[in-house]
Each structure stands twice: as structure tokens, then as C-alpha cells.
CHARMM internal coordinates of N, CA and C (Angstrom, degrees):
IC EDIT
DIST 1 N 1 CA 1.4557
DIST 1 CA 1 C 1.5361
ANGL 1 N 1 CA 1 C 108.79
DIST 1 C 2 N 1.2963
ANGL 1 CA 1 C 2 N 123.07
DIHE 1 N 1 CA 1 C 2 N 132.47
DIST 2 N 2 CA 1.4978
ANGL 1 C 2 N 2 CA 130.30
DIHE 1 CA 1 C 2 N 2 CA 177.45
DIST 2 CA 2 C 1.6272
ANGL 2 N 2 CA 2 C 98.95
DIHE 1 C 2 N 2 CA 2 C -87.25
DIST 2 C 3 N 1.2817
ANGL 2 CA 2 C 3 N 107.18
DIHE 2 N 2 CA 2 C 3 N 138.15
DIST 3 N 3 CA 1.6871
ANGL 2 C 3 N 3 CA 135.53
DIHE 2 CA 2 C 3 N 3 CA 155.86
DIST 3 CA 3 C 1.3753
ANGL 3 N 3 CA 3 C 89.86
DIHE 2 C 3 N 3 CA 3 C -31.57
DIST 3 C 4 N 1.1540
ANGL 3 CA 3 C 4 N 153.33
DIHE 3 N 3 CA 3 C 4 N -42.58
DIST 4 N 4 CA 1.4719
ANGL 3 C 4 N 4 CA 137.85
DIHE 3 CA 3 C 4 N 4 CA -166.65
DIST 4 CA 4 C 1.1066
ANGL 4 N 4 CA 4 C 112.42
DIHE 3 C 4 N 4 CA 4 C -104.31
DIST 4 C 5 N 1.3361
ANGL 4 CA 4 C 5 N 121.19
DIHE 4 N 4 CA 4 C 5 N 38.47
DIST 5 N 5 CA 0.9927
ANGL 4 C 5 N 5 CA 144.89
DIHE 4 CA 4 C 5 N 5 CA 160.75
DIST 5 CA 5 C 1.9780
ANGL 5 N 5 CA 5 C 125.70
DIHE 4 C 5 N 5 CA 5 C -120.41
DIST 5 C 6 N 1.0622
ANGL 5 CA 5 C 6 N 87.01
DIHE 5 N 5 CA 5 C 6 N -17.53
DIST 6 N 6 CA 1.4586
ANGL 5 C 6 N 6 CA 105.73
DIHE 5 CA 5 C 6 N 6 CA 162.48
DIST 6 CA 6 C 1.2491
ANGL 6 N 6 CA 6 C 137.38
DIHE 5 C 6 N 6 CA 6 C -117.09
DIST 6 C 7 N 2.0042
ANGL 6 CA 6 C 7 N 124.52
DIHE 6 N 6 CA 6 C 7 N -31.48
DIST 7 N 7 CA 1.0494
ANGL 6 C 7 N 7 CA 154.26
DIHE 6 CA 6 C 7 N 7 CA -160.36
DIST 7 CA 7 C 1.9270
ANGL 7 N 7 CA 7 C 98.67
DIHE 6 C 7 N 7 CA 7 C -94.99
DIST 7 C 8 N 1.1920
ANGL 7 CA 7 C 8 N 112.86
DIHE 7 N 7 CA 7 C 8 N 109.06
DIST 8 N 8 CA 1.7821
ANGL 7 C 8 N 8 CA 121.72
DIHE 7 CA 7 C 8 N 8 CA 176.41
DIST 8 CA 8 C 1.1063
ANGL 8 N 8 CA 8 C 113.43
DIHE 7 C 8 N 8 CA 8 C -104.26
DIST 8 C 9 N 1.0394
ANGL 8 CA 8 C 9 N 117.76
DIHE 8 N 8 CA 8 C 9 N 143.83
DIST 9 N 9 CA 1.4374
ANGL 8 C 9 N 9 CA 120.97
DIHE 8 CA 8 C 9 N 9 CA 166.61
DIST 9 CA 9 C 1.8626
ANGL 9 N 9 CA 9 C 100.63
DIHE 8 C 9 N 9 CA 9 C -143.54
DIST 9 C 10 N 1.8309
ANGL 9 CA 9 C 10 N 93.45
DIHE 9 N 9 CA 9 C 10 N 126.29
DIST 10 N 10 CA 1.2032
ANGL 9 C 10 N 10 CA 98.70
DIHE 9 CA 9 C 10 N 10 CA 161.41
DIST 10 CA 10 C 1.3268
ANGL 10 N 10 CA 10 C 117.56
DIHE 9 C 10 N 10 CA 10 C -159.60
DIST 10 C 11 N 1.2190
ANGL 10 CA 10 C 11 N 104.96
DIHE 10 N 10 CA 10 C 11 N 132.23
DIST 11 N 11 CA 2.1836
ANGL 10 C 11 N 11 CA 117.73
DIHE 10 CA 10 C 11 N 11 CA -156.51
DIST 11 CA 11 C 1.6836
ANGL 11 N 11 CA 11 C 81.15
DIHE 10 C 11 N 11 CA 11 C -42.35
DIST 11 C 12 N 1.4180
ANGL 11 CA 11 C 12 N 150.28
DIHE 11 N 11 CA 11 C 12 N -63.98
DIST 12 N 12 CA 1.7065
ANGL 11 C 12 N 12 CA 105.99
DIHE 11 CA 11 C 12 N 12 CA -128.71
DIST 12 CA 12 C 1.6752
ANGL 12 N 12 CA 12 C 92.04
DIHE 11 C 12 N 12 CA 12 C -105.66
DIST 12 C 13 N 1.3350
ANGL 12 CA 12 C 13 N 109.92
DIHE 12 N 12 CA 12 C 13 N 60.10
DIST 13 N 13 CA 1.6544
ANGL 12 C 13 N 13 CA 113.58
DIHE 12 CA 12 C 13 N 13 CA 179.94
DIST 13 CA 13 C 1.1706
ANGL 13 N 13 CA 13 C 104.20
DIHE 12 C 13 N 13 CA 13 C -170.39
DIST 13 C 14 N 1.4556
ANGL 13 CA 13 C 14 N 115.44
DIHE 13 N 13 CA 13 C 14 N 99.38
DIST 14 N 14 CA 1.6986
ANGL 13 C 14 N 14 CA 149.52
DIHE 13 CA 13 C 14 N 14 CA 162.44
DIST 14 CA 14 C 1.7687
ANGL 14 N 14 CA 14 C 96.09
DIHE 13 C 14 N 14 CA 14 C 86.22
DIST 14 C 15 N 1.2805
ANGL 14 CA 14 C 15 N 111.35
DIHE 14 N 14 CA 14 C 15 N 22.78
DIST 15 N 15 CA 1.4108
ANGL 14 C 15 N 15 CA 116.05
DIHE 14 CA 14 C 15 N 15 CA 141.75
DIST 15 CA 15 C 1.8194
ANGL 15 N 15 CA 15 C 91.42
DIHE 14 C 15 N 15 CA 15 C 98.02
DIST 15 C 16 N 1.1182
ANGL 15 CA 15 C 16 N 111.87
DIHE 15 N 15 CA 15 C 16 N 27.97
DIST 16 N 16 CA 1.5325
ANGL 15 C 16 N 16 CA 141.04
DIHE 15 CA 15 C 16 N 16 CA -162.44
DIST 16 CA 16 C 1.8058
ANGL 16 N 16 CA 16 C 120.28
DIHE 15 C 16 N 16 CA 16 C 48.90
DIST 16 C 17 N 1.0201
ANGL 16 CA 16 C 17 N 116.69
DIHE 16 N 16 CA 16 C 17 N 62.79
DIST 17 N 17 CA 1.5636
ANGL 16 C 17 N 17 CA 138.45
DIHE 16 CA 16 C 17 N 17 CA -177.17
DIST 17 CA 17 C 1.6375
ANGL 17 N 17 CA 17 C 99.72
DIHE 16 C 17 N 17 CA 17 C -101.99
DIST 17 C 18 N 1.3582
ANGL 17 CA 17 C 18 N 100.48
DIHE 17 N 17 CA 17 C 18 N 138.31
DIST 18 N 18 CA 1.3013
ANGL 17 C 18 N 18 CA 111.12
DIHE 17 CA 17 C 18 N 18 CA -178.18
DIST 18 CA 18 C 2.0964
ANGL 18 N 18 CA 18 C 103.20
DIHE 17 C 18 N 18 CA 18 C -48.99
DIST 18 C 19 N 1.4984
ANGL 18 CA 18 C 19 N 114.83
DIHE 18 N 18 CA 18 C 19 N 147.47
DIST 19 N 19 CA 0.8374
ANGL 18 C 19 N 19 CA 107.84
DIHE 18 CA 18 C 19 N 19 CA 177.60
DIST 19 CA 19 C 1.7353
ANGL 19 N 19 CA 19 C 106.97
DIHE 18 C 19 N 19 CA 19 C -137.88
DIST 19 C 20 N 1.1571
ANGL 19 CA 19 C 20 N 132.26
DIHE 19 N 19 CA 19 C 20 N 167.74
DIST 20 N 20 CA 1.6074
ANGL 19 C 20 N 20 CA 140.27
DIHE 19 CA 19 C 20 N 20 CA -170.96
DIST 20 CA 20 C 1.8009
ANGL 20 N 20 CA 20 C 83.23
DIHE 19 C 20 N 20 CA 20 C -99.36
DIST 20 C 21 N 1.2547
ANGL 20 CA 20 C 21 N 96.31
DIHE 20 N 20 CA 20 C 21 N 134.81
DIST 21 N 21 CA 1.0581
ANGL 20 C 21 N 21 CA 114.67
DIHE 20 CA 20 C 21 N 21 CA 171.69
DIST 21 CA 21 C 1.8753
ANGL 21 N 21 CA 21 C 138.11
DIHE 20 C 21 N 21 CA 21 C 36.66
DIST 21 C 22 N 1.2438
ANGL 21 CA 21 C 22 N 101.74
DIHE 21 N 21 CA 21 C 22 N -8.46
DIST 22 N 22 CA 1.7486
ANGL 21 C 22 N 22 CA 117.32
DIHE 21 CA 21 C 22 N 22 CA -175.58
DIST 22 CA 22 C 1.4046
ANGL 22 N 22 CA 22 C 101.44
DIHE 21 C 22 N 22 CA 22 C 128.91
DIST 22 C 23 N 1.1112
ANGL 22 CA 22 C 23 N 122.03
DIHE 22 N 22 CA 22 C 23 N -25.70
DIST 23 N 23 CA 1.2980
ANGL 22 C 23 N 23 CA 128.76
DIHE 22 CA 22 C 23 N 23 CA 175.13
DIST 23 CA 23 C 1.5360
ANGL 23 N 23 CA 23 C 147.70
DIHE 22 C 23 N 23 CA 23 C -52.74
DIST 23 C 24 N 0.8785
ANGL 23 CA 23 C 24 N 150.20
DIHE 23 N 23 CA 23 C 24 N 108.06
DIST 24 N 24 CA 1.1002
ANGL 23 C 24 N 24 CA 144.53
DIHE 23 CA 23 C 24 N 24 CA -162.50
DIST 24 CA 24 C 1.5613
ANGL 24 N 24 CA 24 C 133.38
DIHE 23 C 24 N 24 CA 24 C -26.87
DIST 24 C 25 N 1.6745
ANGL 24 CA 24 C 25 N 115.49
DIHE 24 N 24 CA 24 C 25 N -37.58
DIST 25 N 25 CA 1.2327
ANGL 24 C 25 N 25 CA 126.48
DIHE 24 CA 24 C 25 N 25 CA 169.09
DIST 25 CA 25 C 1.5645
ANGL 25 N 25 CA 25 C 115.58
DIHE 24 C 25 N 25 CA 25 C -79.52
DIST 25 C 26 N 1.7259
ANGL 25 CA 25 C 26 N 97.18
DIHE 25 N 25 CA 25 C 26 N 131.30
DIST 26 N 26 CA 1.3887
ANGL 25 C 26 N 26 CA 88.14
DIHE 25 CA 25 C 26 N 26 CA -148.15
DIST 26 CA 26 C 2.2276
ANGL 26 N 26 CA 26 C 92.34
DIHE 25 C 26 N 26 CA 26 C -116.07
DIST 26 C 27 N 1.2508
ANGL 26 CA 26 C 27 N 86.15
DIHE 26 N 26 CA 26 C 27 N 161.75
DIST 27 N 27 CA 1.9640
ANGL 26 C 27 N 27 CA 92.95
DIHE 26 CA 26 C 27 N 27 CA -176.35
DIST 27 CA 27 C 1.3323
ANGL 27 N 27 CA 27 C 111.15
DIHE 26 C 27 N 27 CA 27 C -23.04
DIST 27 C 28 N 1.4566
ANGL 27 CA 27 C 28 N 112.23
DIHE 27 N 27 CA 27 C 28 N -44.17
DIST 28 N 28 CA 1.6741
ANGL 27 C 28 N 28 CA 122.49
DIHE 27 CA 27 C 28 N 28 CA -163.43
DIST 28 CA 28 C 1.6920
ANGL 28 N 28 CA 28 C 104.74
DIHE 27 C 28 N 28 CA 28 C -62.03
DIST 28 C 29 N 1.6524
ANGL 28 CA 28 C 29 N 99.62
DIHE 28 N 28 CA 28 C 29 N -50.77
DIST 29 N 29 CA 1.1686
ANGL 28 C 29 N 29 CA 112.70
DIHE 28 CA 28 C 29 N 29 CA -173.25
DIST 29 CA 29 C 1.7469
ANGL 29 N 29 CA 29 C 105.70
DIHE 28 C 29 N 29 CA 29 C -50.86
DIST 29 C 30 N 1.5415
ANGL 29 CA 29 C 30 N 111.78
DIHE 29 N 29 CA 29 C 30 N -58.58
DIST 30 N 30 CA 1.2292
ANGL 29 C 30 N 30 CA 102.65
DIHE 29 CA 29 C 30 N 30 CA -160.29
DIST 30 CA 30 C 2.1298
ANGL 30 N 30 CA 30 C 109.88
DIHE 29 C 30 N 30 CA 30 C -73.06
DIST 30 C 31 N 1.4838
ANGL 30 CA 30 C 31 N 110.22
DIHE 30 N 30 CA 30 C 31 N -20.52
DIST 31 N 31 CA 1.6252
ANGL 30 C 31 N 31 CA 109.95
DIHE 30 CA 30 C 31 N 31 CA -177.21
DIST 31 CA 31 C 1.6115
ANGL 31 N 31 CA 31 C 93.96
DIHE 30 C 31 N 31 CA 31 C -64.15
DIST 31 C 32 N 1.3531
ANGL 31 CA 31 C 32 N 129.61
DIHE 31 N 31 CA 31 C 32 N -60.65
DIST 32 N 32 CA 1.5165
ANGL 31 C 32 N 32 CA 136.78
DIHE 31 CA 31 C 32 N 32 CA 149.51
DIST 32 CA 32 C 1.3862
ANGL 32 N 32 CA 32 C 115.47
DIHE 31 C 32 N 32 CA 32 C -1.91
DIST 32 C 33 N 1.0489
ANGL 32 CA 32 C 33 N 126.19
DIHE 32 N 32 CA 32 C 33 N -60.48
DIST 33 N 33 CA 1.3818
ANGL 32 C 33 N 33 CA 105.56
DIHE 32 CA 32 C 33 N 33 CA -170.95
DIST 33 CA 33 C 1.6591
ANGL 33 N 33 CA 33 C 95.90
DIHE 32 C 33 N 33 CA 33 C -95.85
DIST 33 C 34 N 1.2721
ANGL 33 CA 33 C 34 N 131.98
DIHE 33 N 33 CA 33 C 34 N -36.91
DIST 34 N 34 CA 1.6841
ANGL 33 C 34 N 34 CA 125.87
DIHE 33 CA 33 C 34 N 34 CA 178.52
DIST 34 CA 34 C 1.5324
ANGL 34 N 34 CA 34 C 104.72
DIHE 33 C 34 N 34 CA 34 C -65.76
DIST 34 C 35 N 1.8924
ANGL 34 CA 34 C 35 N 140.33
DIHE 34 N 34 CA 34 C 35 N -6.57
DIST 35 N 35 CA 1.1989
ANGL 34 C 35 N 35 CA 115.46
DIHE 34 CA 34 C 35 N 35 CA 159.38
DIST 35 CA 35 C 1.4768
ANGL 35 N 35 CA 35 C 99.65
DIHE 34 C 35 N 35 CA 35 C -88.49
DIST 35 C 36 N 1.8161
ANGL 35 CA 35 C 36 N 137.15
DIHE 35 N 35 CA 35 C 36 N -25.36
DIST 36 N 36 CA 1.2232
ANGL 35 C 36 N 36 CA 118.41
DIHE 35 CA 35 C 36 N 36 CA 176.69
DIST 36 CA 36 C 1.7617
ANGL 36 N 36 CA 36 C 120.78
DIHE 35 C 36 N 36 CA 36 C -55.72
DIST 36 C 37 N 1.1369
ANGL 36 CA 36 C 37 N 99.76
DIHE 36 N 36 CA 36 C 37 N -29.11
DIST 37 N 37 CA 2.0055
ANGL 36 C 37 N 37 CA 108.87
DIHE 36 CA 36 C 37 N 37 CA 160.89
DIST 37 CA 37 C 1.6015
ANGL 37 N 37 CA 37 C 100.18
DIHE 36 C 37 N 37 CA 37 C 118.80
DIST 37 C 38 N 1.2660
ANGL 37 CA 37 C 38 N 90.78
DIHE 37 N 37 CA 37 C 38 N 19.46
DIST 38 N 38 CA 1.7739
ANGL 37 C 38 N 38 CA 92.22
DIHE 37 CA 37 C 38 N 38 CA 162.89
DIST 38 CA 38 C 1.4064
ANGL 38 N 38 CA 38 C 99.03
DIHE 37 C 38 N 38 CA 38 C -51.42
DIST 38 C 39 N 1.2269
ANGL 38 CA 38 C 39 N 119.16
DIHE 38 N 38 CA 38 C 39 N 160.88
DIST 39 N 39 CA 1.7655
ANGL 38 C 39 N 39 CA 142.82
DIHE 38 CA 38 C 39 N 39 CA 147.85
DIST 39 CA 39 C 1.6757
ANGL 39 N 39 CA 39 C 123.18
DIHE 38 C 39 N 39 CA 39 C -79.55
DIST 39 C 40 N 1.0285
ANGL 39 CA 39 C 40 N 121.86
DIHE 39 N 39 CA 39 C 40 N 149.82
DIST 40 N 40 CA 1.3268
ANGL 39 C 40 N 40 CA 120.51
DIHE 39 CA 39 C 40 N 40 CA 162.53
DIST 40 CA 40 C 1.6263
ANGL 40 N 40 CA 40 C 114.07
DIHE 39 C 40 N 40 CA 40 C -28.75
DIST 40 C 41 N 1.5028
ANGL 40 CA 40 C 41 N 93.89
DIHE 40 N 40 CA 40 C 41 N -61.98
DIST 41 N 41 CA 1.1068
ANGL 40 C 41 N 41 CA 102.66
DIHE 40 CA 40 C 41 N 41 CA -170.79
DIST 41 CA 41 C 1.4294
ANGL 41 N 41 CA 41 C 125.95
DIHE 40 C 41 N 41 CA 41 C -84.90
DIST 41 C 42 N 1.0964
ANGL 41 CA 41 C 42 N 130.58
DIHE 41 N 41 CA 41 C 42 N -6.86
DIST 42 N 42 CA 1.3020
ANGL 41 C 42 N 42 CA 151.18
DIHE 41 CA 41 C 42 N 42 CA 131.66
DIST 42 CA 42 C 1.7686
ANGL 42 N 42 CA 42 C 112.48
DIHE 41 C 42 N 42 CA 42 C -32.65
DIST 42 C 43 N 0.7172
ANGL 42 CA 42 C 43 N 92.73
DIHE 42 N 42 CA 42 C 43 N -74.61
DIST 43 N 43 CA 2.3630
ANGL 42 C 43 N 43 CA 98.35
DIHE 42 CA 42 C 43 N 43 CA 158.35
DIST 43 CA 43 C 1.0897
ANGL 43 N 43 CA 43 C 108.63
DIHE 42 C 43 N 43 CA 43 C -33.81
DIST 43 C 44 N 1.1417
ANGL 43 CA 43 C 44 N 112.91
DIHE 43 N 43 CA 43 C 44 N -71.93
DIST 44 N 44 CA 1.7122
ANGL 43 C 44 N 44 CA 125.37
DIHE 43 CA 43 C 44 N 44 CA -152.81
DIST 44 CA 44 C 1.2766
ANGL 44 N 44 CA 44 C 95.93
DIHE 43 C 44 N 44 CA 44 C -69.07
DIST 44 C 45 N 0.9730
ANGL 44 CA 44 C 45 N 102.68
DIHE 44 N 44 CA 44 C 45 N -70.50
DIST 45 N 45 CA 2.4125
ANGL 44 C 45 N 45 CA 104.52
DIHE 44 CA 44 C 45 N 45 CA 166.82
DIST 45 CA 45 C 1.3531
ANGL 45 N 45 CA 45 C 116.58
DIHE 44 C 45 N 45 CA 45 C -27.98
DIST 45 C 46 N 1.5399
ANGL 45 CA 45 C 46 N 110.06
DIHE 45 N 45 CA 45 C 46 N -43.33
DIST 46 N 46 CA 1.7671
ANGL 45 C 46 N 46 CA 101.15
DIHE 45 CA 45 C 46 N 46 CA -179.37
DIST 46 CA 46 C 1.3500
ANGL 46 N 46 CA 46 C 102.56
DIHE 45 C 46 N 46 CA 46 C -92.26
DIST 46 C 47 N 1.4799
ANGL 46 CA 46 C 47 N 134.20
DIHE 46 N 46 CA 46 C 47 N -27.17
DIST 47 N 47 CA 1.3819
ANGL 46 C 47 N 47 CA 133.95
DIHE 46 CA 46 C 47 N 47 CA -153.38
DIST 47 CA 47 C 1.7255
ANGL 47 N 47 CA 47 C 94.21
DIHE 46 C 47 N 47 CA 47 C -119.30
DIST 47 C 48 N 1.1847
ANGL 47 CA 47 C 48 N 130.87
DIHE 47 N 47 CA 47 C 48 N 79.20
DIST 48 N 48 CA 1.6620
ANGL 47 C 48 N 48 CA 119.03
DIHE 47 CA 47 C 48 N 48 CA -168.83
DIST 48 CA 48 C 1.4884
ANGL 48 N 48 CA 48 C 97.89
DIHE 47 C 48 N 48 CA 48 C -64.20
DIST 48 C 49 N 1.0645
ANGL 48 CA 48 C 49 N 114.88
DIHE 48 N 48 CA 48 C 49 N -56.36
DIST 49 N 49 CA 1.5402
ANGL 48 C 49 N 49 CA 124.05
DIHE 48 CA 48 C 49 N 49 CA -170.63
DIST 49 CA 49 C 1.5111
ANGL 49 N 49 CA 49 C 108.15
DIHE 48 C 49 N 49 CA 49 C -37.94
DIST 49 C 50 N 1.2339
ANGL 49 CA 49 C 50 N 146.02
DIHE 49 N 49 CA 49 C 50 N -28.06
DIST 50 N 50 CA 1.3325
ANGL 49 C 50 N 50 CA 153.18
DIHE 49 CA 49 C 50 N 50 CA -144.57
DIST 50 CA 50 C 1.9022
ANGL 50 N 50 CA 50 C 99.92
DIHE 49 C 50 N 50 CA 50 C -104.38
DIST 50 C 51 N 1.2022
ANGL 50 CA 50 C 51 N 128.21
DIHE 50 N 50 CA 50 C 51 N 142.79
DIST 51 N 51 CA 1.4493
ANGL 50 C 51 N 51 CA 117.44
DIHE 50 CA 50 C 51 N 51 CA 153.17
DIST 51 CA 51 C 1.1463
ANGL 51 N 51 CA 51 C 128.64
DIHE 50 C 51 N 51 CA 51 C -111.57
DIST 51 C 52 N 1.7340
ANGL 51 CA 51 C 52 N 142.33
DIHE 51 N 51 CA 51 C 52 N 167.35
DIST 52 N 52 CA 1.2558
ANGL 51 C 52 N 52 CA 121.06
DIHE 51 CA 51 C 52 N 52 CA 157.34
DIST 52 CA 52 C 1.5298
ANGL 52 N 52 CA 52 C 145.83
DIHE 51 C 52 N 52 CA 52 C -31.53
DIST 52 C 53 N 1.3624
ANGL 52 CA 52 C 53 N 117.00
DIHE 52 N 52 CA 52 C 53 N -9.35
DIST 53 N 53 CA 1.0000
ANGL 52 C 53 N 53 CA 156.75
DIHE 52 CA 52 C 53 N 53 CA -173.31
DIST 53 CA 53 C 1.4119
ANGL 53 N 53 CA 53 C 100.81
DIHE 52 C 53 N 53 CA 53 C -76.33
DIST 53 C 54 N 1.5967
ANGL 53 CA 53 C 54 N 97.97
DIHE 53 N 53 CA 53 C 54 N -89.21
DIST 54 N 54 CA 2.0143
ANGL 53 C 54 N 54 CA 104.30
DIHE 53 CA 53 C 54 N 54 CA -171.15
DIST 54 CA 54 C 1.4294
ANGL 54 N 54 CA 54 C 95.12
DIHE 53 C 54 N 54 CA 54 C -60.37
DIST 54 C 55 N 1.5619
ANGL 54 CA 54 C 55 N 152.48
DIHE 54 N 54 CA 54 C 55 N 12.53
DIST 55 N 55 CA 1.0409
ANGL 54 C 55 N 55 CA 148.47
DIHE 54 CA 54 C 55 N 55 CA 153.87
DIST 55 CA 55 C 1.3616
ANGL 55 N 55 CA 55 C 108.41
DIHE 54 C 55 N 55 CA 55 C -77.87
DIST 55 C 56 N 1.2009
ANGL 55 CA 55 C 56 N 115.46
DIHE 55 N 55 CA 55 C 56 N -60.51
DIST 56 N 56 CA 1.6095
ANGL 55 C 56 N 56 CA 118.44
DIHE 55 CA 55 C 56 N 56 CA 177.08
DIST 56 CA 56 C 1.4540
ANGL 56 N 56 CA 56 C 108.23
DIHE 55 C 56 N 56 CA 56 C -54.63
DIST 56 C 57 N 1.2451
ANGL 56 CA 56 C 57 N 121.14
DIHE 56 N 56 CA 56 C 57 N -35.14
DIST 57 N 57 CA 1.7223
ANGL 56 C 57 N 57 CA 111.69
DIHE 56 CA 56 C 57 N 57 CA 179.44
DIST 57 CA 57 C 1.7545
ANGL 57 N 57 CA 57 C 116.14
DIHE 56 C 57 N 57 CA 57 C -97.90
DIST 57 C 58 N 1.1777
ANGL 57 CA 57 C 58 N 81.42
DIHE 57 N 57 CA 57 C 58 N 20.98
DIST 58 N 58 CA 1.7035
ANGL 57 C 58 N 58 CA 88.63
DIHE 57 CA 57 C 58 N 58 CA 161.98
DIST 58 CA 58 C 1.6292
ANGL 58 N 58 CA 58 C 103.42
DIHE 57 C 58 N 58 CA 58 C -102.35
DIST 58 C 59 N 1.4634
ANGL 58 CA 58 C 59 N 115.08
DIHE 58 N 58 CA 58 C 59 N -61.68
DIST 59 N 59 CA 1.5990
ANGL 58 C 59 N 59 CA 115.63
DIHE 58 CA 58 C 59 N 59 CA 161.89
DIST 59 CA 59 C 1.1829
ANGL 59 N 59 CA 59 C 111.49
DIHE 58 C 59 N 59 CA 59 C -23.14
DIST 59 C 60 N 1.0734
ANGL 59 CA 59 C 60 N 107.78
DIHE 59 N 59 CA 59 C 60 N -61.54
DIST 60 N 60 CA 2.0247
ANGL 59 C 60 N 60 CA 115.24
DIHE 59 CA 59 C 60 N 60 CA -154.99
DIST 60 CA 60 C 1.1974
ANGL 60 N 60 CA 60 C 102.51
DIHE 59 C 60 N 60 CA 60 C -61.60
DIST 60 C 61 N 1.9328
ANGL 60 CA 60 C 61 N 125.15
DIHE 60 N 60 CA 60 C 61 N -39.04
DIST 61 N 61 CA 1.5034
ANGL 60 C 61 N 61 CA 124.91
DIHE 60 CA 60 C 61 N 61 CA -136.05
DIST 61 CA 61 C 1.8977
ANGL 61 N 61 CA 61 C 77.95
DIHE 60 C 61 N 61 CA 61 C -102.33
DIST 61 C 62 N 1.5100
ANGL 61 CA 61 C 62 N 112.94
DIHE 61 N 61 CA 61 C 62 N -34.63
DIST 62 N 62 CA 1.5462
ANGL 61 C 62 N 62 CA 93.58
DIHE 61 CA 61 C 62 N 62 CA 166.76
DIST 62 CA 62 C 1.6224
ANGL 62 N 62 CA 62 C 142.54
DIHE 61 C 62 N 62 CA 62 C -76.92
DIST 62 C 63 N 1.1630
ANGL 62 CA 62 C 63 N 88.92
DIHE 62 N 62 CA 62 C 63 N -7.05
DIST 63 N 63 CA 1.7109
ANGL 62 C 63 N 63 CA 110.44
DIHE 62 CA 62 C 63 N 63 CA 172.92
DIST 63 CA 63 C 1.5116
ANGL 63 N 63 CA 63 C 103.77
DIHE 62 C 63 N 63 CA 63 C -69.93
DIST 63 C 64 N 1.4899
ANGL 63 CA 63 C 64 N 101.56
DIHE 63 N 63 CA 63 C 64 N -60.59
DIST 64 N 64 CA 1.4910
ANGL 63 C 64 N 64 CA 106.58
DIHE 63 CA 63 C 64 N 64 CA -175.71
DIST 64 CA 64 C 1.5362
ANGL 64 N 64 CA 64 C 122.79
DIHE 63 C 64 N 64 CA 64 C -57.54
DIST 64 C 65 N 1.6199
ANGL 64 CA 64 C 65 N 120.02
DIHE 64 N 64 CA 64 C 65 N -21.85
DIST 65 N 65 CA 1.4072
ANGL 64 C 65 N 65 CA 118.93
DIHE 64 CA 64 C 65 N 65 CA -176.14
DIST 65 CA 65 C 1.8272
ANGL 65 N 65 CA 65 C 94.46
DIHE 64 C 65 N 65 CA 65 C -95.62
DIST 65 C 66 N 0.9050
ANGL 65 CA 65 C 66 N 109.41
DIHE 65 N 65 CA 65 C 66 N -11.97
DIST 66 N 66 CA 1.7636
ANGL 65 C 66 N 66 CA 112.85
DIHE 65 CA 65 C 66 N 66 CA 170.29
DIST 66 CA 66 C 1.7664
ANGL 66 N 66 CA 66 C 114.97
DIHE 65 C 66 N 66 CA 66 C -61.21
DIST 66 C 67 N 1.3812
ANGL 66 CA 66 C 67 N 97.21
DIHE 66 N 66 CA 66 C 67 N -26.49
DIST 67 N 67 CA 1.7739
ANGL 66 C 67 N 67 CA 111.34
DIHE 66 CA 66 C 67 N 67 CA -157.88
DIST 67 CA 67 C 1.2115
ANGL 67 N 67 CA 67 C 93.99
DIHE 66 C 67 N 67 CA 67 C -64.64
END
COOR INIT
IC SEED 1 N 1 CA 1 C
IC BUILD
């Protein structure tokens, strides 16, 4: 599955910042807490709604704007 398949963006929701799924928590949020040294599973525990997945396409979708 490609990051653009999970990763939204739309201007009148979080001020148009990439977002996981339509959802409110947005890429920043989740790289944010995995450089504070959260765990995967540390996320997923606080955020149930979220999977390993919209984690990996937060990585991916920031790798890719790195290129």
C-alpha cells in the first residue's frame, strides 16, 4: 500500500497539514512523538484507532518530501 493511500490533505482540516487517514492527527504529530522515543507500540496504545501501517506512511510520505 502507498502513503497516498493513507496520507490526506485537505485545507479546512488542521489548517491543511498532511493528515492519516481524514483524520485529525496529522504526519507531524505522529514523526513527533516517534523522535520523542515513543514506540510503535506506544502510539497504537495511546492512539487505538491508528495501525502500523498509517505509521509506516507517515515515514514513507516524509522520506518522500525529503527526496
Amino acid at each position: 500500500m502507498s502513503y497516498k493511500d493513507i496520507i490526506t490533505i485537505q485545507s479546512g482540516k488542521r489548517s491543511g497539514k498532511p493528515c492519516i487517514r481524514g483524520m485529525r492527527i496529522t504526519v507531524y504529530d505522529v514523526l513527533s512523538y516517534l523522535a520523542s522515543g515513543m514506540t510503535y507500540e506506544e502510539i497504537l496504545n495511546y492512539f487505538p484507532y491508528l495501525t502500523k501501517e498509517d505509521i509506516l506512511a507517515c515515514l514513507s510520505y516524509a522520506a518522500d518530501r525529503e527526496r
